[in-house]
N, C-alpha and C positions, 0 to 999 in steps of 0.2 A: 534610454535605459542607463542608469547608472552602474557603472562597471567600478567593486572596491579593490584595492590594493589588497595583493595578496596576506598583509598581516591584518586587516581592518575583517579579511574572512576566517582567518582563524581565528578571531578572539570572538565575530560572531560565533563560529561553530563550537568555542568554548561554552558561552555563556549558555546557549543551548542544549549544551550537552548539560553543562551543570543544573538547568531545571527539569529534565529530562531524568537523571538519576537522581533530584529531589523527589519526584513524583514515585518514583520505583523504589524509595525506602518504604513504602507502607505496601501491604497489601492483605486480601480474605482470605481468611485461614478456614471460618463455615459462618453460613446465615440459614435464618430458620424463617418461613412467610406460614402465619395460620393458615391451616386447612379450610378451604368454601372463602375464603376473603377476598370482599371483591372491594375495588377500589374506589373510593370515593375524594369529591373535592372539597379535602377539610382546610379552609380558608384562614383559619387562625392558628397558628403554631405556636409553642413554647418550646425555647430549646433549653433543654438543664445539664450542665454540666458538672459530677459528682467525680472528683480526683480526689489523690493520696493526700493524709490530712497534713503533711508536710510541704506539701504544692503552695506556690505563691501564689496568690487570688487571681494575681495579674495570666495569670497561664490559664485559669478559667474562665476570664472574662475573654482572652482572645481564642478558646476553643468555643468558644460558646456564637462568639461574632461571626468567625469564620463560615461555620456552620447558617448560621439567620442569613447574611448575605447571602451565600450561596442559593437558598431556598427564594427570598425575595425575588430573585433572577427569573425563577419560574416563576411568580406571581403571586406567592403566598405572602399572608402579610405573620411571619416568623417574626417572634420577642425573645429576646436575649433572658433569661430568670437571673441571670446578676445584675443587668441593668434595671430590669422590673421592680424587681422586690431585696434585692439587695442579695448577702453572702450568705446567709443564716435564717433566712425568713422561714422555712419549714422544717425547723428545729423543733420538734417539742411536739406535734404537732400529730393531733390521729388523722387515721385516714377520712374521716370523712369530712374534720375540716381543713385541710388540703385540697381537699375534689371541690368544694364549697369555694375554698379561694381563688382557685383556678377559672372553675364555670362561668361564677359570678361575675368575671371578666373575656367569659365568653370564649375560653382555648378552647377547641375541638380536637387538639391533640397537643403531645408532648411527645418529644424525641429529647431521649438522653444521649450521653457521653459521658462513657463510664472508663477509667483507667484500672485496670485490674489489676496491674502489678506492674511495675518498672526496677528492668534489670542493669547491673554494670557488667560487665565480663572486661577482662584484662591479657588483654593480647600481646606476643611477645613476637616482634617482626626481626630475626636476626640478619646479623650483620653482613653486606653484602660481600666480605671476602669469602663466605662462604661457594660462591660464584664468578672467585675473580680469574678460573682458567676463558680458555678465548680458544673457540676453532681458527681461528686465522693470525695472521702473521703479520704487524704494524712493519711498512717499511724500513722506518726507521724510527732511532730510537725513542727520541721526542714524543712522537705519538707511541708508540708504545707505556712509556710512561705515565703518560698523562691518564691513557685508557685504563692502565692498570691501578694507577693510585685513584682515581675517582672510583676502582669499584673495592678497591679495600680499605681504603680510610674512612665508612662509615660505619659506627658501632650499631649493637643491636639497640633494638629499643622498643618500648610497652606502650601501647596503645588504649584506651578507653572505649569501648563500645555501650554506648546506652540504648537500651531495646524497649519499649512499650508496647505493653499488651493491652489491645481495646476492644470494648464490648458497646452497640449502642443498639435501643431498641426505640420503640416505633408504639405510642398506647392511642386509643382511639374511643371517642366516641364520652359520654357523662362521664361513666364508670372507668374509663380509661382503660381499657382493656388489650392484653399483651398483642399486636399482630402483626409481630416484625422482628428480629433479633439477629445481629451482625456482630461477626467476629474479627476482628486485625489484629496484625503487628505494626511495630515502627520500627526499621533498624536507624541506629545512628544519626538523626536528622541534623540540617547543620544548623538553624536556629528553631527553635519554637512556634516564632512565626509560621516558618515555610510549612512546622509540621503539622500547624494549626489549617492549614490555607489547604495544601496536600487530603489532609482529613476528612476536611468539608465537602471538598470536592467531590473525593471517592464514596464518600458517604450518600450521596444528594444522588450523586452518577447511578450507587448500587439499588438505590430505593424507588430508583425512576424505572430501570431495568426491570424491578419487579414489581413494578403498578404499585409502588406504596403510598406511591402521591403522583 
């Protein structure tokens, strides 16, 4: 058995911990499963993902990935709708030739990913002299010093928080019919990737938990 040097285990337990509270920036806020719905194995997927018309395409295409991988994992053969058909392909479009485009290639279902609102909030972290008294007594001066200018020489300062708010639902069947609908948040994520990867996951997790697939 390999035995690591004590710093070789704290930067595992870092790295750890840092995907660990990747994963605990998302979570269900409510989900809604049709009434009498019973679960069947719909072997073709589309995944569609509709975000702010501001959003770079590229953040659709990798919430959209995330998601199909994940699915593939269990068995389903899940399509990406930005790789399928491109950015814009059901632009213009009624519903019945949408259902028409879709079938005709054989989807038995569609799962979106819906962004419903992304917020910024602006946080103000003050300065840590606020907290530079000390229960105890530095022997000597040096360290006294040192402890106390490290906790008053840092100014305050504003933070960024980005929040997402997501909706994704679950349609089945020719007519595509509503029988699934989940709610999240995202606080803060540290890149798009993770929070694309994060999403997928919980998403696949919350659908399996309730026989959606």
């Amino acid at each position: 058995m390999r035995i690591f040097p004590n710093f070789q285990l704290r930067i595992l337990f870092l790295i750890v911990g840092f995907f660990i509270l990747s994963c605990a920036s998302s979570n269900i806020t409510s989900s809604w499963r049709k009434p009498g719905f019973k679960s069947a194995r719909y072997s073709k997927v589309l995944v569609m993902a509709l975000l702010l018309k501001e959003s770079d395409w590229s953040f659709r295409e990798l919430m959209e990935q995330h998601l199909v991988d994940d699915l593939k994992n269990l068995g389903y053969d899940a399509r990406a709708s930005f790789k399928e058909y491109g950015p814009l392909a059901f632009n213009n479009l009624t519903e019945r030739q949408a259902l028409e485009k879709i079938n005709a290639e054989g989807i038995t279902s569609v799962v979106t990913i819906v962004l419903l609102n992304q917020t910024q909030e602006r946080t103000f972290i003050p300065s840590r002299a606020q907290n530079a008294s000390v229960d105890h007594h530095d022997e000597y001066w040096w360290a006294y010093y040192n402890s106390v200018t490290g906790r008053i020489s840092n100014p305050g300062y504003y933070i960024i928080d980005t929040k997402y708010f997501w909706e994704s639902n679950v349609y089945m069947g020719n007519g595509k019919e509503l029988v699934y609908s989940v709610k999240t948040n995202s606080f803060d994520p540290v890149s798009t990737n993770l929070l694309a990867h994060g999403y997928g996951k919980m998403i696949v997790r919350e659908m399996t938990k309730n026989k959606i697939f």
